[in-house]
DSSP file (Angstrom, degrees, kcal/mol; ACC not computed):
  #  RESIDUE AA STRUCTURE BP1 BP2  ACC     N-H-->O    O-->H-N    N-H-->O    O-->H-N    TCO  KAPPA ALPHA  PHI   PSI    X-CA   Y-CA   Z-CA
    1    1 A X     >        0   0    0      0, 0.0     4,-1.6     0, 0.0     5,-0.2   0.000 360.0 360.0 360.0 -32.0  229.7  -71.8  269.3
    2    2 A X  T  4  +     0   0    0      1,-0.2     0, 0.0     2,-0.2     0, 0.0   0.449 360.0  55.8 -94.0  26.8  230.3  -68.0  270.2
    3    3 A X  T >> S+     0   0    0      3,-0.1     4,-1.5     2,-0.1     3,-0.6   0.786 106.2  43.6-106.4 -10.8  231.5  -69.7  273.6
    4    4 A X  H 3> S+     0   0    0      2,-0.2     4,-1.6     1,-0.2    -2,-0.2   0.780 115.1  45.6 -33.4 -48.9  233.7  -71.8  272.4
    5    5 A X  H 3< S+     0   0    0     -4,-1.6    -1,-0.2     2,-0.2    -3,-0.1   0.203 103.8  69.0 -87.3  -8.7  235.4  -69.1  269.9
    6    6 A X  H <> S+     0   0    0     -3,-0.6     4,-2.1    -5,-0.2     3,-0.3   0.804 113.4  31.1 -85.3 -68.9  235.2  -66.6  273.1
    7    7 A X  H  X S+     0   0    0     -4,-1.5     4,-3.6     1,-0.2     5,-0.2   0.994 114.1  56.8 -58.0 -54.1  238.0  -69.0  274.6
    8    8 A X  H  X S+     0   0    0     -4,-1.6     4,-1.1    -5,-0.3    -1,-0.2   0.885 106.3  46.3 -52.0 -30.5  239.5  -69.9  271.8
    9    9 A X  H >>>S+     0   0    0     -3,-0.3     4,-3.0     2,-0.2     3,-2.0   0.939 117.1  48.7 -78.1 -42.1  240.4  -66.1  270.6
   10   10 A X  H 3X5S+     0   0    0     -4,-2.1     4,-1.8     1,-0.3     5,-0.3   0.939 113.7  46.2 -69.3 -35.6  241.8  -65.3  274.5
   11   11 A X  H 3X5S+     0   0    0     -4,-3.6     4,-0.6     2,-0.1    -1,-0.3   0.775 114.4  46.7 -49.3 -22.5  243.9  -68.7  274.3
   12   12 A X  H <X5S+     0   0    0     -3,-2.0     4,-0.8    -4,-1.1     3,-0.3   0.983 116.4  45.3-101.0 -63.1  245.2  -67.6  270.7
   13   13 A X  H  X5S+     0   0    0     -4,-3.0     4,-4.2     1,-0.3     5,-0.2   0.863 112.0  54.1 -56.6 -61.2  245.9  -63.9  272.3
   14   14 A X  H  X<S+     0   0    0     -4,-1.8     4,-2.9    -5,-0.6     5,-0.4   0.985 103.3  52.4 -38.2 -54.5  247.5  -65.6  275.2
   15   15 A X  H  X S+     0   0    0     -4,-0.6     4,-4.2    -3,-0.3    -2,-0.2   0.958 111.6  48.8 -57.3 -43.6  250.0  -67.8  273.0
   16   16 A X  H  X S+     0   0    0     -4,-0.8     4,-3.3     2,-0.2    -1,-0.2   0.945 112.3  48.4 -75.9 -39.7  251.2  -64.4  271.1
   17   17 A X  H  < S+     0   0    0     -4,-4.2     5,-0.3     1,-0.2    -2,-0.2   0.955 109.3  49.5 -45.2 -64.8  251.7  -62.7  274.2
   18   18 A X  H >X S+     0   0    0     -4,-2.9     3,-0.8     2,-0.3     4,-0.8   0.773 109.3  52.4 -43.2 -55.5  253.5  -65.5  275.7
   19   19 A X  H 3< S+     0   0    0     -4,-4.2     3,-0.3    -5,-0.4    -1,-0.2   0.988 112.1  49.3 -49.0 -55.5  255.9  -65.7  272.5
   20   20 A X  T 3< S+     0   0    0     -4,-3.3     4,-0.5     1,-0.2    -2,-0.3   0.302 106.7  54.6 -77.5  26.2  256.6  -62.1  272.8
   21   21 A X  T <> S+     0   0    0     -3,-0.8     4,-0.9    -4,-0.1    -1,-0.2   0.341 107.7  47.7 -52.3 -34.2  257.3  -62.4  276.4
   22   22 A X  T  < S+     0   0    0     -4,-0.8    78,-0.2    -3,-0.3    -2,-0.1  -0.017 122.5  33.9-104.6  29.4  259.9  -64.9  275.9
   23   23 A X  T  4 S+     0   0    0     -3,-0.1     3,-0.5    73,-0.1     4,-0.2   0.348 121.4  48.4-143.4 -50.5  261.8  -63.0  272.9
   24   24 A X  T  > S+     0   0    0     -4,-0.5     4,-1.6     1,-0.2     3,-0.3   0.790 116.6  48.4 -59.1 -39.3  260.9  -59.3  274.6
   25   25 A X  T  < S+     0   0    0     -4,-0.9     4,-0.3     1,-0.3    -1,-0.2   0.647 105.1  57.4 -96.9   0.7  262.4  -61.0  278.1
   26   26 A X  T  4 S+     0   0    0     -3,-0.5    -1,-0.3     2,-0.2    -2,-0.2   0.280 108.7  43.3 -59.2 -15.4  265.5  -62.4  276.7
   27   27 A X  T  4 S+     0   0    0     -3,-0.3    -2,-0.2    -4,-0.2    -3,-0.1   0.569 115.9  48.7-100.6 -34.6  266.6  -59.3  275.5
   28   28 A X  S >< S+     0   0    0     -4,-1.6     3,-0.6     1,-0.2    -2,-0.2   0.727 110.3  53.1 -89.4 -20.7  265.6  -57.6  278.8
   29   29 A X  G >  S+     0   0    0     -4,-0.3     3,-1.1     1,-0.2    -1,-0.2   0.542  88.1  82.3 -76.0 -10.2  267.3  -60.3  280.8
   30   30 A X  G 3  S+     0   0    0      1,-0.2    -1,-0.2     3,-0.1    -2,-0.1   0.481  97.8  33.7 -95.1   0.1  270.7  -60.0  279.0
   31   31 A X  G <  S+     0   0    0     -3,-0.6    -1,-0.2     1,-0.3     2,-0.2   0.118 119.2  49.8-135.6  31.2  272.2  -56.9  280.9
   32   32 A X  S <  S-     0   0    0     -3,-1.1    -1,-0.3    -4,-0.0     5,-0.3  -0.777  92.3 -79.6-177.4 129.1  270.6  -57.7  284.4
   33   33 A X    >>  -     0   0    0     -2,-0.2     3,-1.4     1,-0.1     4,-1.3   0.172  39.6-131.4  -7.5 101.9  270.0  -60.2  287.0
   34   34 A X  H 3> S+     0   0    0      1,-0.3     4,-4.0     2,-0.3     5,-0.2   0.760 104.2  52.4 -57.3 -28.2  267.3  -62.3  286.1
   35   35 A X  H 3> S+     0   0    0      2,-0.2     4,-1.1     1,-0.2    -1,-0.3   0.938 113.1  43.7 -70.9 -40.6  265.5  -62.1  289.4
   36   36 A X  H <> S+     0   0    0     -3,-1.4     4,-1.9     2,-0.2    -2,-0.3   0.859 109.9  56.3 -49.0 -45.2  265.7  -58.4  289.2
   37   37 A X  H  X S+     0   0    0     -4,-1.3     4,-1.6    -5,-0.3    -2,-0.2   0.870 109.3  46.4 -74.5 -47.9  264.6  -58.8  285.6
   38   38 A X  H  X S+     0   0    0     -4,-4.0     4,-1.3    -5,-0.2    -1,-0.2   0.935 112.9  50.2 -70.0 -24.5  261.4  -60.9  287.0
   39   39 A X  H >X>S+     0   0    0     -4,-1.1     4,-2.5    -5,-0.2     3,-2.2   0.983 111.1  53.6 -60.7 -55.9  260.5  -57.9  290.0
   40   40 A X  H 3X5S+     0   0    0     -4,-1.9     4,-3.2     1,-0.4    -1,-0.2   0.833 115.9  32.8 -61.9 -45.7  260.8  -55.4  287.2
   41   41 A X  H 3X5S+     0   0    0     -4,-1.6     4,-0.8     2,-0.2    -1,-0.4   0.505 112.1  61.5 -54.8 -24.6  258.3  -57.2  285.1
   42   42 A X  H XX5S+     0   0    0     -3,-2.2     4,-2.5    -4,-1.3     3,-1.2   0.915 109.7  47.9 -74.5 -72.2  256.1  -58.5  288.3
   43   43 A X  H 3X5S+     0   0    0     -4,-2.5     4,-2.1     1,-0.3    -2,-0.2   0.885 110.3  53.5 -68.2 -42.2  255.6  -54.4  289.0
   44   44 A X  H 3X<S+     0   0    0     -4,-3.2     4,-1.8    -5,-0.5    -1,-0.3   0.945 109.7  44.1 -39.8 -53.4  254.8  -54.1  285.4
   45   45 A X  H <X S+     0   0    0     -3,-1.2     4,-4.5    -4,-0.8    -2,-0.2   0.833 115.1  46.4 -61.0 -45.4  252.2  -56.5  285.5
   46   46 A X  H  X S+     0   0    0     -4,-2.5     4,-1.6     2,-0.2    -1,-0.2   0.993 110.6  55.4 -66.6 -48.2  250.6  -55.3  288.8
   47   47 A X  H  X S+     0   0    0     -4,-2.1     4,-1.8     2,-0.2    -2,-0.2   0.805 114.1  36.7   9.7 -87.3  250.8  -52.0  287.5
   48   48 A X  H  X S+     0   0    0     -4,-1.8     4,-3.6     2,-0.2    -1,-0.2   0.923 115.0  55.9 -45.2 -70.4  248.7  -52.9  284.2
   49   49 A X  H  X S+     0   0    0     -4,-4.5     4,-1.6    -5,-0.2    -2,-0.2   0.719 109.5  48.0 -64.3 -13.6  246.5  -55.3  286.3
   50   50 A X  H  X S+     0   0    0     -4,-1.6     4,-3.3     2,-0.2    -2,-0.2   0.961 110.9  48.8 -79.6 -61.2  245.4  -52.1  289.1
   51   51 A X  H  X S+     0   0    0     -4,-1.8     4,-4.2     1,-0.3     5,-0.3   0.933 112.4  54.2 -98.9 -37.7  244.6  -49.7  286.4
   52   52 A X  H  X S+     0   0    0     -4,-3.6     4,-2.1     2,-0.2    -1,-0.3   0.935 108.4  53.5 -27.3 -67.5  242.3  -52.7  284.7
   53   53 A X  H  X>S+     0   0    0     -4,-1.6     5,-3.7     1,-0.3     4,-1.5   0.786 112.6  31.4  -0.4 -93.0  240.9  -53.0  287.2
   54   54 A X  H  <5S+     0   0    0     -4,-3.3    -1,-0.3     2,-0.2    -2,-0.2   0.838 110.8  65.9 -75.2 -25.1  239.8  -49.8  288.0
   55   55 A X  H  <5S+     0   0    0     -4,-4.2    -2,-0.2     1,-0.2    -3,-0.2   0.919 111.9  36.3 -65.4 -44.0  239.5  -49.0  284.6
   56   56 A X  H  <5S-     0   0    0     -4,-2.1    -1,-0.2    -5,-0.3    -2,-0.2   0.653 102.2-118.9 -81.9 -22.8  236.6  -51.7  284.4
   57   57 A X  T  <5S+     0   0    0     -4,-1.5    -3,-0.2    -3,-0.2    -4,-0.1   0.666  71.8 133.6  95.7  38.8  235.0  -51.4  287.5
   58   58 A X      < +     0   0    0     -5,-3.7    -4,-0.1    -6,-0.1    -5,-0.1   0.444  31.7 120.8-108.1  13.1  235.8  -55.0  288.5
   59   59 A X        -     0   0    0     -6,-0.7     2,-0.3    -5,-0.1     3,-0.1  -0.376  39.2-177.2 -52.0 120.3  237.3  -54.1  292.7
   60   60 A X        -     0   0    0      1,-0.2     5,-0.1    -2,-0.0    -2,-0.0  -0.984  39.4 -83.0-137.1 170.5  235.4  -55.9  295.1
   61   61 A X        -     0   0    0     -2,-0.3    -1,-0.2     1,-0.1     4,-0.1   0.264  35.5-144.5 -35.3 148.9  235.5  -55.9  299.2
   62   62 A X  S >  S+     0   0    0      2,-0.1     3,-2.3    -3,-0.1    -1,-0.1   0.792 106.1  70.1 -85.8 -35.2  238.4  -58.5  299.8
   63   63 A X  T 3  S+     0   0    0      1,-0.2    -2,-0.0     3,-0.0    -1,-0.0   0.770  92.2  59.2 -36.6 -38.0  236.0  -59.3  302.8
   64   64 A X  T 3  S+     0   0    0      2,-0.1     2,-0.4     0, 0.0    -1,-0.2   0.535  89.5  82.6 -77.8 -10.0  233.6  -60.7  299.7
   65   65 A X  S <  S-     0   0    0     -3,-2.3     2,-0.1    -4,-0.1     5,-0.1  -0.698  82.7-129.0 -81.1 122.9  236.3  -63.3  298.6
   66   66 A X     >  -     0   0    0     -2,-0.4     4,-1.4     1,-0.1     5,-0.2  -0.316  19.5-103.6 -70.9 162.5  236.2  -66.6  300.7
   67   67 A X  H  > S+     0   0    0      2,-0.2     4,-2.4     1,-0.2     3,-0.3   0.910 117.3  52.4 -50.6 -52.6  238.9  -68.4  302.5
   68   68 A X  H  > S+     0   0    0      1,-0.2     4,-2.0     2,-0.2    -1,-0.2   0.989 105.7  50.2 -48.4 -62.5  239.2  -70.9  300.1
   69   69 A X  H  4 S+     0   0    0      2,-0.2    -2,-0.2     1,-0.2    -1,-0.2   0.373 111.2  48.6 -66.2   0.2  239.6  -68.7  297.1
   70   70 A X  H >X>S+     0   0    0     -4,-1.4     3,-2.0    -3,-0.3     4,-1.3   0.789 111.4  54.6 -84.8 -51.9  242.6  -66.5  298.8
   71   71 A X  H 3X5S+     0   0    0     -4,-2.4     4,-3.0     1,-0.3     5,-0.2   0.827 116.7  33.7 -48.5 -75.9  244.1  -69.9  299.8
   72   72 A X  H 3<5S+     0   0    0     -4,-2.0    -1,-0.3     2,-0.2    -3,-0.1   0.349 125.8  41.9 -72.3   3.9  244.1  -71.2  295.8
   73   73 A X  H X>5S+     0   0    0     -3,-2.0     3,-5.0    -5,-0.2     4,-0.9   0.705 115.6  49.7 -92.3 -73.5  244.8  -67.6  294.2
   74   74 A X  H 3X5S+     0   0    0     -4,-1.3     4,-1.3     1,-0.4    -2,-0.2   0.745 116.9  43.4 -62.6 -36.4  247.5  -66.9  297.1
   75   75 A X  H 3<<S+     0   0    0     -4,-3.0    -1,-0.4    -5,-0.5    -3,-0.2   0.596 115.4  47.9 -92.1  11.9  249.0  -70.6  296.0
   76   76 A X  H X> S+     0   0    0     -3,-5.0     3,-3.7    -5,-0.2     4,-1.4   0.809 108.3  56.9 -86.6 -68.7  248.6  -69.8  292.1
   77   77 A X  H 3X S+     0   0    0     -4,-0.9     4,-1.7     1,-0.3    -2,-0.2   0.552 107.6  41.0 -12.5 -51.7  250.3  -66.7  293.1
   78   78 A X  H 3X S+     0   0    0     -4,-1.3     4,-0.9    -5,-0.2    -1,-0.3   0.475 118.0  56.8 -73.9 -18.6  253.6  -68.6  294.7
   79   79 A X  H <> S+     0   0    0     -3,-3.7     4,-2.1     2,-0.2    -2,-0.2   0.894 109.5  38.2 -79.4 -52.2  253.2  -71.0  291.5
   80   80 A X  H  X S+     0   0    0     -4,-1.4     4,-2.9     1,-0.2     5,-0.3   0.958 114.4  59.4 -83.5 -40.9  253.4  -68.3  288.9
   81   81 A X  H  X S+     0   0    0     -4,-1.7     4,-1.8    -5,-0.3     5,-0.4   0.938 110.2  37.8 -53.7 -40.6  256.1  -66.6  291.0
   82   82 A X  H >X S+     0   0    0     -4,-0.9     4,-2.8     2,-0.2     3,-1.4   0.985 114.8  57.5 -76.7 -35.5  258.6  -69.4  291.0
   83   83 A X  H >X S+     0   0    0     -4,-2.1     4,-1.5     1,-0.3     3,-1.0   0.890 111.1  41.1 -39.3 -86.6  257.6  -70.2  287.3
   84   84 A X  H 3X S+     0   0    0     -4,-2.9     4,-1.8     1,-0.3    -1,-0.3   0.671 114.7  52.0 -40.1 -15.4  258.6  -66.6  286.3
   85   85 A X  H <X S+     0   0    0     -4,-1.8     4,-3.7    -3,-1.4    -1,-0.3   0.916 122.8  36.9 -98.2 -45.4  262.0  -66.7  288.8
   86   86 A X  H <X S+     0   0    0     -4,-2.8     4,-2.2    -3,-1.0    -2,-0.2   0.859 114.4  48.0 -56.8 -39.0  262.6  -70.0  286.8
   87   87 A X  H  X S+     0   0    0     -4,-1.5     4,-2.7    -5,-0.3    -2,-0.2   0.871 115.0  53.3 -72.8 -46.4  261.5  -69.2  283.5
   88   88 A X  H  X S+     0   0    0     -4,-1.8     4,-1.4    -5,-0.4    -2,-0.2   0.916 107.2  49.1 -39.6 -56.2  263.7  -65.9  283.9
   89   89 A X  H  X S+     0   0    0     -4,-3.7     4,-1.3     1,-0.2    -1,-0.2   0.836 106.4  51.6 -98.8  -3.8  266.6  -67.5  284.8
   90   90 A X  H  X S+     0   0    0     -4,-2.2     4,-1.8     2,-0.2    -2,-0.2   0.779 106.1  59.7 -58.1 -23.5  266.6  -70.1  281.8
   91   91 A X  H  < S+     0   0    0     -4,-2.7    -2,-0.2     2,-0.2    -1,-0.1   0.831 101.2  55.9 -52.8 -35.8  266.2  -67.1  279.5
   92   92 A X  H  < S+     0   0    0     -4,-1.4    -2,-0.2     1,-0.2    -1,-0.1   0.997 125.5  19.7 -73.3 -48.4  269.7  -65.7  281.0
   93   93 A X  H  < S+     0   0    0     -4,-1.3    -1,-0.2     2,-0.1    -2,-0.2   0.922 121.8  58.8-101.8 -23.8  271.6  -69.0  280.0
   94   94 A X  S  < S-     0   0    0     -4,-1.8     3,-0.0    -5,-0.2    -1,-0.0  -0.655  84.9 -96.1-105.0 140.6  269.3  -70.6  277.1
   95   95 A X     >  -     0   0    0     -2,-0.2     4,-1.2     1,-0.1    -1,-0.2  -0.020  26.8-127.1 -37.0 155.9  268.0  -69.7  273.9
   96   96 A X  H  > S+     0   0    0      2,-0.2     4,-1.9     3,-0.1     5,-0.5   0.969 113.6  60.6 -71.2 -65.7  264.3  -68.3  273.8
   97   97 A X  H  4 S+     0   0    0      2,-0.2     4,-0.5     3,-0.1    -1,-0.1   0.677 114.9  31.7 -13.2 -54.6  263.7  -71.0  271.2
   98   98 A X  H  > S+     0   0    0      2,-0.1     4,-1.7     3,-0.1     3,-0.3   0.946 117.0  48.7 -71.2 -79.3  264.5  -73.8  273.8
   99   99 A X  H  X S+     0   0    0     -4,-1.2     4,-3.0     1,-0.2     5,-0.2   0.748 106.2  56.6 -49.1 -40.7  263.5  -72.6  276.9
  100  100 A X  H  X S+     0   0    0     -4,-1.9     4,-1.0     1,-0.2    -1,-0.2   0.990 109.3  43.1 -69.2 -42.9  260.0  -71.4  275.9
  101  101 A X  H  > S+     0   0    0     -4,-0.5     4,-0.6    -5,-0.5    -1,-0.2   0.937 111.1  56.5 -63.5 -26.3  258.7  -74.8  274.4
  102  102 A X  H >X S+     0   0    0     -4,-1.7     3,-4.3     1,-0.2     4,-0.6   0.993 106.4  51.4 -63.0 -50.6  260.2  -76.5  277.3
  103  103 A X  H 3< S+     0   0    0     -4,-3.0    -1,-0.2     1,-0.3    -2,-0.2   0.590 102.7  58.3 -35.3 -21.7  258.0  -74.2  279.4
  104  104 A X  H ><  +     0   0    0     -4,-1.0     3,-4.0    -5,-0.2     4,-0.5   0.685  69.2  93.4 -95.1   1.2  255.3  -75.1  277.7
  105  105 A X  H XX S+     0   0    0     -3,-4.3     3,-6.0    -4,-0.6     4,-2.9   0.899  70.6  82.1 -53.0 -21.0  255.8  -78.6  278.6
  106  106 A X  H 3X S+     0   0    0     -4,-0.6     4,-4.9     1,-0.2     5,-0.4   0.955  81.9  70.7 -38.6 -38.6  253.2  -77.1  281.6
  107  107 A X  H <> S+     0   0    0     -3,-4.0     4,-0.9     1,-0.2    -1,-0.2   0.835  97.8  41.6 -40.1 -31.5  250.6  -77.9  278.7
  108  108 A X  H <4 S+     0   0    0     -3,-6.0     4,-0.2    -4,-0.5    -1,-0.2   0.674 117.7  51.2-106.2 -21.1  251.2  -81.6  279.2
  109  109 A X  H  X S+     0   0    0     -4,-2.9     4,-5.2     2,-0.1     5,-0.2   0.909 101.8  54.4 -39.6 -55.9  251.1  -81.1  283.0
  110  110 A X  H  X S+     0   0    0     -4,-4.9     4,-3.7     2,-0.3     5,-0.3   0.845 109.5  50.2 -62.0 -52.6  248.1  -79.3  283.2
  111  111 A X  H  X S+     0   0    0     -4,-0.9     4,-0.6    -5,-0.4    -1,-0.2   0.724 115.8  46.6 -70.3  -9.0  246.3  -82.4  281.2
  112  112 A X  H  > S+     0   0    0     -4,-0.2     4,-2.8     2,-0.2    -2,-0.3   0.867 118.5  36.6 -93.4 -58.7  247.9  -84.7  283.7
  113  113 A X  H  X>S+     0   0    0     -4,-5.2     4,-3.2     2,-0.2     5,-0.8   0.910 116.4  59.2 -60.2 -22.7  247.0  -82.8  286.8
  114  114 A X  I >X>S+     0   0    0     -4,-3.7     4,-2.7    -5,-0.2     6,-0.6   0.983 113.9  31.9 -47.5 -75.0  243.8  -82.0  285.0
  115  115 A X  I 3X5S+     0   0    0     -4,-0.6     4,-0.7    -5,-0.3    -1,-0.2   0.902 122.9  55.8 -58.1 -50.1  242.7  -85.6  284.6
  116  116 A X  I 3<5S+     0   0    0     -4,-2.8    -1,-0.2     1,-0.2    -2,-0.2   0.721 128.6   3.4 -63.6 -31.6  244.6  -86.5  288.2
  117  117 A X  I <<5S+     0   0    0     -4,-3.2    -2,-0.2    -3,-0.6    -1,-0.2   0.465 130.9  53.6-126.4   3.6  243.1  -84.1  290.7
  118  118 A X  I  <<S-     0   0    0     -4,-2.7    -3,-0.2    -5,-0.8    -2,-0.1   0.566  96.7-127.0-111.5  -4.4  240.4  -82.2  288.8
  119  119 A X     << +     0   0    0     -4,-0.7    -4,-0.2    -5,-0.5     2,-0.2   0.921  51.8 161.3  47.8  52.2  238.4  -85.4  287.4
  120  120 A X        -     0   0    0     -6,-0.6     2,-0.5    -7,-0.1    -1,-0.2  -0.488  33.2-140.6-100.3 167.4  238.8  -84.0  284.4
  121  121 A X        -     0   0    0     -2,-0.2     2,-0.3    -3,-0.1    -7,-0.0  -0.995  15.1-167.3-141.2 136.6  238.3  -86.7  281.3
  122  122 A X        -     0   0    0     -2,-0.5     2,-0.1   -11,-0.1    -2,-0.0  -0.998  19.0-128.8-125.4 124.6  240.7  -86.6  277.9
  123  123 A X     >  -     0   0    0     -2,-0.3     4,-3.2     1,-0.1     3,-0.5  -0.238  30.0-102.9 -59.8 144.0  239.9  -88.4  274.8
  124  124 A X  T  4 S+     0   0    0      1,-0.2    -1,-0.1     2,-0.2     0, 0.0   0.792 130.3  44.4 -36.6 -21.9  242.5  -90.7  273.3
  125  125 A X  T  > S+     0   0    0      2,-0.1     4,-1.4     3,-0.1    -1,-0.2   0.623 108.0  62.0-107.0 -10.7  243.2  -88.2  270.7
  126  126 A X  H  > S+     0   0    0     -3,-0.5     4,-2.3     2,-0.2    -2,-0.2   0.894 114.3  35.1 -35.2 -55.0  243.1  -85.6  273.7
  127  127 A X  H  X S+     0   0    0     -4,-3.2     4,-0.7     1,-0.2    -2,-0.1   0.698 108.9  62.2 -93.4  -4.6  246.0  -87.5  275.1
  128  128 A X  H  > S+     0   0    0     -5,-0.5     4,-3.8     2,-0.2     3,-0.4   0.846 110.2  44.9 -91.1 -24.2  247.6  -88.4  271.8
  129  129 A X  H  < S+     0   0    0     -4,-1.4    -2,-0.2     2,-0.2     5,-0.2   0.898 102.5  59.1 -47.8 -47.4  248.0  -84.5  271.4
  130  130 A X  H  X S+     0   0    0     -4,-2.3     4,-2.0     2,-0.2     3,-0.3   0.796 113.4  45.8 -61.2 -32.7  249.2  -84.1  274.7
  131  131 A X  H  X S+     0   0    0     -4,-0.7     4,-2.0    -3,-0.4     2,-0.5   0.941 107.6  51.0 -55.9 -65.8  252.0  -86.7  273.2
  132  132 A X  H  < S+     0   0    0     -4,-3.8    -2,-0.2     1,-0.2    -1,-0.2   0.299 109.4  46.9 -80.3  32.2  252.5  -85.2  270.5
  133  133 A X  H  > S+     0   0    0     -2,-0.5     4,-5.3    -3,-0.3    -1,-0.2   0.554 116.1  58.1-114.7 -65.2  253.1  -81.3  272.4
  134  134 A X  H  X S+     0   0    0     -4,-2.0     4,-0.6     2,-0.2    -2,-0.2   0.857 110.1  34.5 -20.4 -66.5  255.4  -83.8  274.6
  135  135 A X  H >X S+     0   0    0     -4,-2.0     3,-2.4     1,-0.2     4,-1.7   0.971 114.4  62.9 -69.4 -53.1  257.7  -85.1  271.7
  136  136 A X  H 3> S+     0   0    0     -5,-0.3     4,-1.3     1,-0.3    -1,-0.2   0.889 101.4  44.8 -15.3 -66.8  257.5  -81.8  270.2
  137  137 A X  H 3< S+     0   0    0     -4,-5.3     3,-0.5     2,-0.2    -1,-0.3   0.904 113.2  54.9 -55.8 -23.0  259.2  -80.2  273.2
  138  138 A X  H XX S+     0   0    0     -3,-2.4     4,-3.4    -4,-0.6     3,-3.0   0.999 112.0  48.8 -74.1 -68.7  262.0  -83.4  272.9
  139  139 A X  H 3< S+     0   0    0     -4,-1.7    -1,-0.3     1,-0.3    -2,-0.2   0.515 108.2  46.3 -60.0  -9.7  262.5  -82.4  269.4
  140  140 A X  T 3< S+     0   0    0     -4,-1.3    -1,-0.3    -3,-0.5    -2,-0.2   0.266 117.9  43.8-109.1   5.9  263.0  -78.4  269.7
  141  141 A X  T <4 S+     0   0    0     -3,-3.0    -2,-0.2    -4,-0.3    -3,-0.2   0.612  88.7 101.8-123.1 -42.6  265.5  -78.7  272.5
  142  142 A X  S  < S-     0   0    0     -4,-3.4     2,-0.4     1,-0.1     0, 0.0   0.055  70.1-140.8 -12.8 147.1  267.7  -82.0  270.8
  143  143 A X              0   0    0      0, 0.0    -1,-0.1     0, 0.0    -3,-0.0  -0.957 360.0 360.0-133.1 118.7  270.9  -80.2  269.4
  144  144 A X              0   0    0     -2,-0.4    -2,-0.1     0, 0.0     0, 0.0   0.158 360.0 360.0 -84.9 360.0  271.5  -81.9  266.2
């Protein structure tokens, strides 16, 4: 149980962040290029993530990192970046309301690529969730 409830509080944490990120970066996007608006926030982040870092004592050799793992961080890396250049500039023309759930639509990606290259296995009510996240998004972006 306490690793289950170990994930579960840093997914929860995640989710709040993520809301204020999309309410905090609509507000910062609204008197400046949204691509500027993602560097300025990218330098935050590295910033933040350096002094963790060192704060924790978690630096090791890059030498000690394989080949593989800089190829699949270095192409999460080009992933998150065009997410944020995208996600940025749908804040500049779209509500925060809209744009984030659609963004989350990644949720119902992630269980598709999951199951499609990771041989990952979802129950029927796994994938009826994964629906109902789907319709979800359909139904917060409609305009009534």
């Amino acid at each position: 149980m306490q690793t289950h409830s170990t994930w579960l509080m840093w997914a929860l944490m995640s989710a709040a962040f993520a809301a204020l990120t999309a309410v905090l970066a609509k507000v910062g996007v609204s008197q400046i290029n949204s691509d500027l608006a993602t560097f300025v926030r990218t330098v935050v982040i590295l910033i933040v993530l350096a002094a963790f870092v060192t704060a924790t004592g978690q630096w090791q050799a890059p030498s000690a990192i394989t080949g593989r793992t800089w190829l699949f961080l270095a192409l999460s890396g080009l992933a998150t970046g065009a997410s944020w250049v995208c996600y940025f500039r749908a804040l500049k023309v779209g509500d925060a309301a809209r744009v984030a759930p659609v963004d989350k639509l990644s949720v119902v990606l992630v269980a598709v690529f999951g199951v499609a290259f990771l041989g990952e296995r979802l129950s029927a009510a796994n994938w009826a969730g994964v629906c109902l996240i789907a319709g979800g998004v359909v139904l917060v972006t409609w305009r009534v």
